[in-house]
C-alpha positions as CSV (number, residue, x, y, z in Angstrom):
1,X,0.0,0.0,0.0
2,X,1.6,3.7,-1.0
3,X,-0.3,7.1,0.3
4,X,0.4,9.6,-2.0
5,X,-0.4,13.0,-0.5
6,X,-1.9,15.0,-3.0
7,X,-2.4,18.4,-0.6
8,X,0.0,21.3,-0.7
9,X,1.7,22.4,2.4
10,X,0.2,25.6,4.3
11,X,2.7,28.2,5.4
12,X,2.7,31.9,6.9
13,X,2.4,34.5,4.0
14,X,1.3,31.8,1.3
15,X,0.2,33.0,-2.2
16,X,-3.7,32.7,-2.5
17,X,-6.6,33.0,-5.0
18,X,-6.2,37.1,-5.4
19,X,-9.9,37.7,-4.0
20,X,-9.1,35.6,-1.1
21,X,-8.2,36.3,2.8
22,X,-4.3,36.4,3.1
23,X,-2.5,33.3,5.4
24,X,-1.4,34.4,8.7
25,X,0.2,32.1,11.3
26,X,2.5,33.6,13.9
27,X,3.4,32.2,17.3
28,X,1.9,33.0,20.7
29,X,3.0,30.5,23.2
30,X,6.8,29.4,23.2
31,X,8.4,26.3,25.2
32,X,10.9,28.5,27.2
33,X,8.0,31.1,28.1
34,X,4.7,29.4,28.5
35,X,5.9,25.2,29.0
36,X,3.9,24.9,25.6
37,X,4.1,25.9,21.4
38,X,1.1,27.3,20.1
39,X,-0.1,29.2,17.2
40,X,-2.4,31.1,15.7
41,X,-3.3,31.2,12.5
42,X,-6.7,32.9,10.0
43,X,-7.1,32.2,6.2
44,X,-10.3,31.4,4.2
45,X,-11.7,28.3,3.9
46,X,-10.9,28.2,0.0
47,X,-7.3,28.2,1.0
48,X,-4.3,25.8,-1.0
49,X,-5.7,22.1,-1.1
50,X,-9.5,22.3,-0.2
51,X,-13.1,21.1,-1.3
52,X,-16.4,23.4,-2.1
53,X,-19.8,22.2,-1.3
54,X,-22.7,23.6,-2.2
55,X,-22.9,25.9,0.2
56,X,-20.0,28.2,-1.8
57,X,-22.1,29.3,-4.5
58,X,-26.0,28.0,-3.8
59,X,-27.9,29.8,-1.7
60,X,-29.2,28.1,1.4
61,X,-26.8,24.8,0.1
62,X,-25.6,22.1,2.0
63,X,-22.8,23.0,4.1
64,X,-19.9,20.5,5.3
65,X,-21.8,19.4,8.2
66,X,-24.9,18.0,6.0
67,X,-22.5,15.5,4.3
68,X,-21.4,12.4,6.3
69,X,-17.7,10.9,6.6
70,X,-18.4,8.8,3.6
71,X,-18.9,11.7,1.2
72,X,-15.3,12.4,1.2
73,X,-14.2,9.2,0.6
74,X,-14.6,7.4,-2.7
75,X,-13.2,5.0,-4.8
76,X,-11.6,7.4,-8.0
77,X,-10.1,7.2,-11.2
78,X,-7.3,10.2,-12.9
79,X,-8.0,11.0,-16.4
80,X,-6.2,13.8,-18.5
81,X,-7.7,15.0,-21.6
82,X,-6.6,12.4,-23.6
83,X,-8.1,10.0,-21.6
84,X,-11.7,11.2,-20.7
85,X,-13.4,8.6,-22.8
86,X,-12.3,5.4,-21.0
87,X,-14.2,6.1,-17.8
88,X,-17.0,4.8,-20.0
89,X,-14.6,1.6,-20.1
90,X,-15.4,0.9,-16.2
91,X,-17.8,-2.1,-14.9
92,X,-17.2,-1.6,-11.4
93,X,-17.3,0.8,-8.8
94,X,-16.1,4.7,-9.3
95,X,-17.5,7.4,-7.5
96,X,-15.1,9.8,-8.3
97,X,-12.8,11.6,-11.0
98,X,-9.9,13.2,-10.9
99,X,-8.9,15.7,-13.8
100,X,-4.9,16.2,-14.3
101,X,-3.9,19.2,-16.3
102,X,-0.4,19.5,-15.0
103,X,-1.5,23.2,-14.3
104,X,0.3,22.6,-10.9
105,X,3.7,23.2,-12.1
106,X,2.7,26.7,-12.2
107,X,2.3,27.1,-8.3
108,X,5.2,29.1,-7.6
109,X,4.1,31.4,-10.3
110,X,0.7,32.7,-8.3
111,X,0.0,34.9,-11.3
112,X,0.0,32.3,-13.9
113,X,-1.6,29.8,-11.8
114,X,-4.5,31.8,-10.7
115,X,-4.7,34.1,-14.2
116,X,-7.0,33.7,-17.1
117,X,-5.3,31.6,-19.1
118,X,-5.7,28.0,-17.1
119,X,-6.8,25.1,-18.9
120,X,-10.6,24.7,-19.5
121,X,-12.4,21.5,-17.7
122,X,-14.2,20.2,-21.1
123,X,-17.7,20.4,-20.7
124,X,-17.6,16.6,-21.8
125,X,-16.1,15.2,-18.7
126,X,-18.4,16.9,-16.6
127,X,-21.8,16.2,-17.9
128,X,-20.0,11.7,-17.6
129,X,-19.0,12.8,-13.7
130,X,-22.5,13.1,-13.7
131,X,-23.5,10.4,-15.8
132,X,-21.6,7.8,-13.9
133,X,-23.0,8.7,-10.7
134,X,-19.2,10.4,-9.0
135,X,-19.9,11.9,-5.5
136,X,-16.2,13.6,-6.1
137,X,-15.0,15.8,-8.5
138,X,-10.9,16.9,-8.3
139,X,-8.4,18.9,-10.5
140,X,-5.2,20.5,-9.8
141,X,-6.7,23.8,-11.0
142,X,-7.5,26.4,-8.6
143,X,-11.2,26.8,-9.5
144,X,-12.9,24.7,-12.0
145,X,-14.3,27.8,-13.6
146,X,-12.2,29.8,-15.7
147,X,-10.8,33.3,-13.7
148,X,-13.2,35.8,-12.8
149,X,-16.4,34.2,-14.3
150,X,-19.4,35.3,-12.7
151,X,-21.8,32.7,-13.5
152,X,-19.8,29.9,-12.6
153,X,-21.1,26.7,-14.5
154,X,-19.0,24.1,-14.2
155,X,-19.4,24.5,-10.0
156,X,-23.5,24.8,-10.7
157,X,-23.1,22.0,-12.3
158,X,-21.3,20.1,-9.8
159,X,-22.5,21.2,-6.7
160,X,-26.0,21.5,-7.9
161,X,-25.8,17.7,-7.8
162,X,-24.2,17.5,-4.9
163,X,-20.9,16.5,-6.4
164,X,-17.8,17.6,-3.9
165,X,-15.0,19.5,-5.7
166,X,-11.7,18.9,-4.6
167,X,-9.2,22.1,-5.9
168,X,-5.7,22.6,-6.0
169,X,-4.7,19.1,-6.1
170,X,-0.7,18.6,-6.3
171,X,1.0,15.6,-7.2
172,X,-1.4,14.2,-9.5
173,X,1.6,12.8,-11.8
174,X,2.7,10.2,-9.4
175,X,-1.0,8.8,-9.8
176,X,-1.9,5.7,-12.3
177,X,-3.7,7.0,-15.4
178,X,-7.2,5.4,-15.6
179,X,-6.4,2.9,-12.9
180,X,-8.8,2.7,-9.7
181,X,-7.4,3.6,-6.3
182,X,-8.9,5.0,-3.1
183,X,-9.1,8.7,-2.7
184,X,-9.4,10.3,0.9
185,X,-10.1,14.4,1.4
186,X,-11.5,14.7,4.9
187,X,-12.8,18.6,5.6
188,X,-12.0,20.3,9.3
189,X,-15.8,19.3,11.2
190,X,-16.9,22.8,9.9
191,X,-20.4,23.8,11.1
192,X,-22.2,25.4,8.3
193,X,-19.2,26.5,6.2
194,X,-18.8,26.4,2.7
195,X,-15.8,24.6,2.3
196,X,-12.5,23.7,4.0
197,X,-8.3,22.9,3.6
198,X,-8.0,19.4,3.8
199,X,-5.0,16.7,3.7
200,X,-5.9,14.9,0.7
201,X,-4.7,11.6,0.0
202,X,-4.6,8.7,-2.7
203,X,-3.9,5.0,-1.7
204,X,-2.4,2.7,-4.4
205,X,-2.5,-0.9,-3.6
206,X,0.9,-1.1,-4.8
C-alpha cells in the first residue's frame, strides 16, 4: 500500500486566490516562556488544497456538516484529456474523478496559476462525472471555472448535484492513469461552512 499525499503544504504569508483572505500564522506561546508551542493562525476556507460544497455558490446549500464521513471518501479514477473517454470503459465501482492538467507546475508562479489563461475542464467530462453517478469531483486547478467568471457553470453544475470538488490538487503525476485507487479528502468538522483545507490523499494498492 503507498499514500500519496496529493495536498499542498500551508505556510505563513502563502500566495492565494487574489480575491481571497491572506494566510497568517504567527506564534503565541513558546516552550521557554509558557511550558507549551502554540499558534495562531486565519485564512479562508478556499485556501491551497480544499473542497467546495454547495454551500460556496448555492444559496441556502448544503454546508460540510450536512454531508457524512463517507462523502469524502470514494473510490476514484485520474483522467487527462486524452483520456476522458475510458471512464466509459469501467464495470465496477467509481464514485469519483480526478482531472490532471499539470496546471500545478505553475504554483510558484501565483500569477499564472490563478490568471486567465488555465486550462478549461471540457464540458464533456463533466456532464460523464455526472452520468456515472461520482460523489467527487478533483483537478489541480484552482477553481474549475475559468478566472473571474461570474456565472460559474461548471461548480453549478457540480454542486448543484451534490458532487464535492476537490481544488488545487498537487502531485497528481505520481497517480496511475485510468487505474482505480482510493481517494481520501477529509474537511476540518466545519459547522455550516462552505468549504475547507483538507490533507488529501490517494492510496495505491501497490
Amino acid at each position: 500500500m503507498r499514500i500519496i499525499d496529493l495536498s499542498y503544504p500551508i505556510f505563513d504569508g502563502m500566495h492565494t486566490y487574489p480575491s481571497d483572505p491572506t494566510v497568517s500564522i504567527v506564534k503565541k506561546k513558546d516552550i521557554e516562556q509558557h511550558r507549551s508551542l502554540l499558534h495562531e493562525f486565519t485564512m479562508g476556507t478556499h485556501t491551497g488544497t480544499h473542497l467546495d460544497v454547495p454551500g460556496h455558490i448555492i444559496k441556502d446549500g448544503k454546508k460540510i456538516n450536512d454531508f457524512p464521513l463517507s462523502s469524502f471518501y470514494c473510490r476514484a479514477v485520474k483522467v487527462d484529456k486524452k483520456s476522458i473517454n475510458h471512464l466509459l470503459d469501467f464495470e465496477g465501482m467509481i464514485n469519483g474523478i480526478i482531472f490532471e492538467t499539470g496546471w500545478n507546475y505553475n504554483i510558484n508562479e501565483p500569477e499564472k496559476y490563478y490568471g486567465p489563461n488555465r486550462p478549461i475542464i471540457p464540458r464533456h467530462l463533466i456532464d460523464l462525472v455526472k452520468v456515472i453517478g461520482a460523489k467527487i469531483f478533483g483537478c489541480d486547478l484552482p477553481s474549475v471555472d475559468a478566472s473571474g467568471i461570474k456565472d460559474k457553470p461548471v461548480h453549478h453544475a457540480l454542486l448543484g448535484n451534490d458532487i464535492i470538488i476537490y481544488e488545487s490538487l498537487t502531485n497528481l503525476n505520481k497517480l496511475p492513469l485510468v487505474k482505480p485507487f482510493d481517494f481520501f479528502g477529509f474537511p476540518l468538522s466545519f459547522q455550516n461552512l462552505d468549504g475547507s483545507p483538507v490533507r488529501a490523499v490517494g492510496m495505491l494498492e501497490s
